[in-house]
Structure formats: C-alpha cells, structure tokens
C-alpha positions in Angstrom: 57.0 34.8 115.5 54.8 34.8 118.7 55.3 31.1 119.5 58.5 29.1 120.2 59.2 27.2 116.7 60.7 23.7 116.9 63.7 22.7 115.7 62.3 21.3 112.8 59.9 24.2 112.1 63.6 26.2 112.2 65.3 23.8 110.0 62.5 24.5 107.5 62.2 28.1 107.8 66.3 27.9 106.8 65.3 25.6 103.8 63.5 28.7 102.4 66.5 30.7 102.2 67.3 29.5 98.7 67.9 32.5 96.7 71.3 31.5 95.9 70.0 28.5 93.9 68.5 31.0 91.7 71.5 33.2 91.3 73.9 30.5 90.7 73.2 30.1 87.2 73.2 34.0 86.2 76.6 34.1 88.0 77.7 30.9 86.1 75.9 32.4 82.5 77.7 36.0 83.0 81.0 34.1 83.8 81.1 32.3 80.6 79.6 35.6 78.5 82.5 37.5 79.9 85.5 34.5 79.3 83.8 34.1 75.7 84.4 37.9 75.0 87.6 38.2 76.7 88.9 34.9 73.9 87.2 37.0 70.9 88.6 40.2 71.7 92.4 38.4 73.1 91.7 40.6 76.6 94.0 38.6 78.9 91.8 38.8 81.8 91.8 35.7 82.8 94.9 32.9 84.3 93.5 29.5 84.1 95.2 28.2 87.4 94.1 31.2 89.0 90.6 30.8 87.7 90.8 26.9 88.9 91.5 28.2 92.6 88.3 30.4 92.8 86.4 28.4 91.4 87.4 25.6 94.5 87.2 28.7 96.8 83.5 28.4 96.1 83.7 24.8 96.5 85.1 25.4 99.7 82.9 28.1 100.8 80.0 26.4 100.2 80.6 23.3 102.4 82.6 25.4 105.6 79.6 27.7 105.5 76.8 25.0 106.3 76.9 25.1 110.2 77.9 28.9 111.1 75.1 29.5 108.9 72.5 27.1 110.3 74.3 28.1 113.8 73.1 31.6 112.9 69.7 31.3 111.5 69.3 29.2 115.3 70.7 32.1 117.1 69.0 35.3 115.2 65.5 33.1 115.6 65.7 33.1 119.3 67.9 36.7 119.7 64.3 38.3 117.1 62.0 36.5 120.0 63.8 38.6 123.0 63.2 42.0 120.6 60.7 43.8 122.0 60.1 44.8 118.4 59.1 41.7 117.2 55.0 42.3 116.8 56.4 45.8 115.2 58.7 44.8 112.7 57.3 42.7 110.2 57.7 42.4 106.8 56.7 45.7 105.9 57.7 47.5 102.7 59.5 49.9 105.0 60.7 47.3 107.2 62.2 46.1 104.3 63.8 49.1 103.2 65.5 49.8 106.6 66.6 46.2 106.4 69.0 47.3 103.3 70.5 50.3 105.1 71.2 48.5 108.0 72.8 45.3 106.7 74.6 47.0 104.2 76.4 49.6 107.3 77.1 46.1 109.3 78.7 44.7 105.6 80.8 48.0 105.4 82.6 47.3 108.9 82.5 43.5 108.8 84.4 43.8 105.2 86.5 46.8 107.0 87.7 45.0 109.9 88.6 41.8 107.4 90.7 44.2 106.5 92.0 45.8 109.7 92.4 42.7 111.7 94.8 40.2 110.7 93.0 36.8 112.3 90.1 38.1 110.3 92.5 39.1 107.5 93.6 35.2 107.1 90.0 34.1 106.4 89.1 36.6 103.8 92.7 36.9 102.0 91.8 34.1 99.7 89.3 36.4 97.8 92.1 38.7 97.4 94.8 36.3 96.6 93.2 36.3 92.7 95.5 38.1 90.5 92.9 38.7 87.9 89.6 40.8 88.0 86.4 38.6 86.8 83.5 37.3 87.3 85.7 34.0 88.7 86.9 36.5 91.4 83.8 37.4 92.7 82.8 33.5 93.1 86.7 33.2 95.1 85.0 33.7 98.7 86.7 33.9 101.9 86.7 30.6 102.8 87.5 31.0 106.9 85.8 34.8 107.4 82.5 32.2 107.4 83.7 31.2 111.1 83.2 34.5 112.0 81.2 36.3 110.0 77.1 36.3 111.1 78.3 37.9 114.8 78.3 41.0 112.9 74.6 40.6 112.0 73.6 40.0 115.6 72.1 43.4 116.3 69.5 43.0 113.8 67.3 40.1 115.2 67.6 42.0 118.5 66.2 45.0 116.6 62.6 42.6 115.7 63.8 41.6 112.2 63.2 37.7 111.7 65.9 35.4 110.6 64.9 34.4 106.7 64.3 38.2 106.0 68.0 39.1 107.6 69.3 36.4 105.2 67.4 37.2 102.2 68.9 40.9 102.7 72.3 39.1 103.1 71.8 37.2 99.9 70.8 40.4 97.7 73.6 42.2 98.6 75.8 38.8 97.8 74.1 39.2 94.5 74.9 43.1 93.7 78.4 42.3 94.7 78.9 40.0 91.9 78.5 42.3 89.2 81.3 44.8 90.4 84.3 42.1 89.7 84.7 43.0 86.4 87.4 45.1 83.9 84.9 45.7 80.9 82.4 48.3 82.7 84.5 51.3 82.8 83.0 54.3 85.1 79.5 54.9 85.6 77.5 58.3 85.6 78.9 59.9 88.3 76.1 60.5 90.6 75.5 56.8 90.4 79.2 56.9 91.5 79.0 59.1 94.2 76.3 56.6 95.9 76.5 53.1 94.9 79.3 50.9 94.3 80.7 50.2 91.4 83.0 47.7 89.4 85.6 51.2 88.9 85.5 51.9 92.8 85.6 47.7 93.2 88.9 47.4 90.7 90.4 49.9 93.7 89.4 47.6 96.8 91.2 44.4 94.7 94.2 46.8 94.3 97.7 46.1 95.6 98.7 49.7 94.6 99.7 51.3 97.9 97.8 54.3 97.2 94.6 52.0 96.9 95.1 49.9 99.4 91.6 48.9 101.9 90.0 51.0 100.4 86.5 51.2 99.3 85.0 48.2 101.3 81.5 48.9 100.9 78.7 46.2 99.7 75.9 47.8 97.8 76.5 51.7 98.6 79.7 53.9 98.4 78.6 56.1 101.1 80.1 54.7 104.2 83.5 54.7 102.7 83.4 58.1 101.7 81.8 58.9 105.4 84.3 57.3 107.3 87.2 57.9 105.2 88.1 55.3 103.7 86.9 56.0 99.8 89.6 56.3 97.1 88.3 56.4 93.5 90.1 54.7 90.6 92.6 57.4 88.6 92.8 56.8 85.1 97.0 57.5 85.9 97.5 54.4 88.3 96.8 51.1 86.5 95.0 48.8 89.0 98.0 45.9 90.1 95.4 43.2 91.3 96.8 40.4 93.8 98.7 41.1 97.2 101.3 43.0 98.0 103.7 39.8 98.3 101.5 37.8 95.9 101.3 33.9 96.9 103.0 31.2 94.5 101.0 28.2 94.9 97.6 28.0 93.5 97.0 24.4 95.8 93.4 25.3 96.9 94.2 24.3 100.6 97.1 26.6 100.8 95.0 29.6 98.9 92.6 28.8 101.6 95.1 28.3 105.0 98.3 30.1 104.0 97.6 33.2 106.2 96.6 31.5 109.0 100.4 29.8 108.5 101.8 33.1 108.4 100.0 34.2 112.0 101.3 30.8 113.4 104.7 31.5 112.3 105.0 34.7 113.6 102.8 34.2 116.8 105.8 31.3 117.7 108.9 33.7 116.9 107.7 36.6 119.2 108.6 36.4 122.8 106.0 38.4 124.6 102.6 37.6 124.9 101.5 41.3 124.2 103.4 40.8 120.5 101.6 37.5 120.3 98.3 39.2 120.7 98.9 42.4 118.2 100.0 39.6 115.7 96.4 38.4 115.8 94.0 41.9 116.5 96.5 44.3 114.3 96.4 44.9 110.8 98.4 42.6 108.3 101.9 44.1 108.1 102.6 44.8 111.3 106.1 43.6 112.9 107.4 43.3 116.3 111.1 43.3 115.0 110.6 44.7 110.9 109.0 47.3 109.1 105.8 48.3 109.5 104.2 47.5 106.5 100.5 48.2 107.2 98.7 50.2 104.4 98.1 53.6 107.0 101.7 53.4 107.1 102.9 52.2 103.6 100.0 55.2 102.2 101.9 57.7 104.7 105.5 56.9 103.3 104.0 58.1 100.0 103.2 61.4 101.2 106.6 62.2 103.1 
C-alpha cells in the first residue's frame, strides 16, 4: 500500500472480497440437512412464515449492505494509508492472528451496544424477531445495523491493517457465527465452553427469558462476555423462549425489517422534552418516560428482589 490506488484499483481490490460466495452454499446445504432431519425426526423447529421472513431478511441485507460496505472498504483504504504502521503490518501470520483478536473485541461491543442502544436496537431486532432457532435464523440479518455498522471497525485501518484483510476477518467470523443457530448440538466439552462460543451459550443470546436476556453477545470467543459481565450459560431448568419479549405479529418482510424504527418514531413524537426525545434513541429498548422501565438490567433485577 505505498502508493495512492485509484478508484478503480479500489473497486477491484473490493471485488476480491468474495468469501461469501463460497460460504453461501455450505450455509444453504446445512440449512436443508438440518430442515430434512427436523421432518424425519417430527422436531418442530421450524415455522414456515417465520422461515420465509429470514430468508428475505437476507434478501434485504444483501442489497442495503452494498454501499456502507463499498463506503467502508473506501474509507479503511485511505484511514490504513495515514497508519504509521502500514510498511509494519502486513500480512503476516501473526499479523493475522492479532487481526482475529481484535475484530472479534470490536464484534463483542458492536453486537453489545445493538443491544444497549435502542436506534441501534431497531436495525438489528429483525435477527431477533425469529421465533425459531435454525440455521434460517442465522441467515435473518439485521437489515438497518448495516447503516451503521463498519464505524466500529474504524480503529483497525488506523492501526496498519489493509482493507481486504479487515473484511476477510469480518467474513470468517460471519462464517463461525452461522454454525451456533442451531437446537441439535447440545453442550460442548466444557473447556471449549469456557472459551469459544457456542450454539448452547448462542440459544441464551436469542432468549426472551428475562434471566437471559443480552447476554452472551460475543462472535467467535466467549471470553469478553464473561470479562465484562455479561456471560450467562444456558441451565438445563429454564427452557430457552426464543422471540422478543412482546413478540411481533406480522411476518410482512418490510415491517420485520422497519417496525422498531416505528416504535422510536412513536414514542419520540409523544414525549414533550427534548432530553426524553434523545434517551428514547441512545437508551436501551424498554425504557419509558411515563411507564415501566422495562430494560433487561432492570427486568433481571426485579428477579432478584
């Protein structure tokens, strides 16, 4: 990266980020593999209009994502040119392996704050609008969190790491992700547990259980949840209750997509001063200016008194 690429030479250094085109038909193969067994063995873990909507999530995904992520790839070239580290960090093998430890921290707190922040809440509630756990679910994206989600990867071009290499990281984690949106892999060995994510400690972050709630928001590794507190293992006496708390009722692909966002409008409108207005958008889902308080901190400390 020592010269100033055109924008074509960028536009085909983007072109090379293709892994998805690979994984596509291992997600597609393992999605029919586990709706084949789930008809032999009568499993019910599937809903056909829910497994419509993710499937047009993905859809969805797929076109909305086009120019934040061609925006981005622009950006992290130009940001990795400005790194001082640029000549140092190339595309060494440890370059590489400090690549996965750092995009899978910035995962854990982009997924966190999805989670934390309602404006950031409405564009990744569609993944968790799925009332089923499946392979389906893991292909039902966020459809809006695309508008905002490569800020969050900023830091890393600044830190000498070229733009195909932070997207090829980006991809791979995708790709582990899949696998943990599943009911027929029960719990692993538990020092694989203790480290790495799992489809058990997955079940929990798709829980509408209030004792589950955001929890366990990690990408590849466990560890950050259990470092920053916000790890909760599945226990074999709570069943997992997948969905939302207040579950929607339409499975209309626009309004799985938008109907948070709704939400936010409506309430933004009915409060009468700005400062509500504003913890409306940067609070956590569930917060009121004149009801409960029905954040999960809150509903998980109710349990306890």
């Amino acid at each position: 990266m020592g010269y100033i690429m055109s924008f074509q030479d960028i536009l085909t250094e983007f072109s090379k980020d293709d892994l998805i085109y690979y994984f596509l038909p291992i997600f597609f193969l393992a999605l029919i593999l586990e709706w084949r067994h789930n008809r032999s063995k009568n499993l019910n873990l599937f809903d056909v209009g829910d497994t419509k909507a993710s499937l047009w999530m993905m859809f969805f995904v797929g076109f909305v994502d086009i120019a934040p992520k061609l925006l981005a790839f622009m950006a992290f070239y130009y940001l990795a040119q400005l790194s001082p580290l640029a000549d140092v960090v190339q595309r060494q093998w440890w370059a590489w392996g400090l690549l996965f430890f750092l995009d899978d921290f910035i995962y854990y707190w982009f997924h966190r704050l999805n989670h934390q922040v309602r404006l950031f809440w409405a564009g990744h509630v569609s993944h968790h609008s799925a009332i089923k756990m499946n392979f389906a679910t893991a292909l039902r994206q966020g459809v809006g969190e695309r508008v905002h989600k490569y800020v969050f990867w900023l830091p890393l071009p600044l830190l000498g790491f070229d733009p195909l290499m932070i997207f090829t990281m980006m991809s791979i984690n995708l790709f582990y992700q899949y696998w943990l949106h599943t009911e027929l892999i029960g719990r692993l060995p538990d020092w694989f547990e203790f480290v790495f994510n799992t489809p058990s400690h997955h079940r929990v972050h798709h829980a509408s259980n209030i004792s589950y709630l955001d929890c366990n928001h990690g990408g590849v590794l466990i560890i950050w949840d259990r470092l920053f507190g916000s790890f909760s293992r599945e226990m074999s006496n709570e069943k997992v209750e997948y969905g939302l708390t207040q579950n929607i009722t339409s499975l209309n692909p626009i309004y799985v997509a938008t109907h948070e966002y709704r939400s936010i409008i409506r309430d933004v409108a009915r409060a009468d001063h700005w400062k509500d207005k504003l913890k409306y958008l940067i609070l956590a889902p569930g917060w009121s200016h004149d009801g409960d308080d029905k954040r999960s901190k809150t509903l998980r400390a109710s349990l306890r008194d």
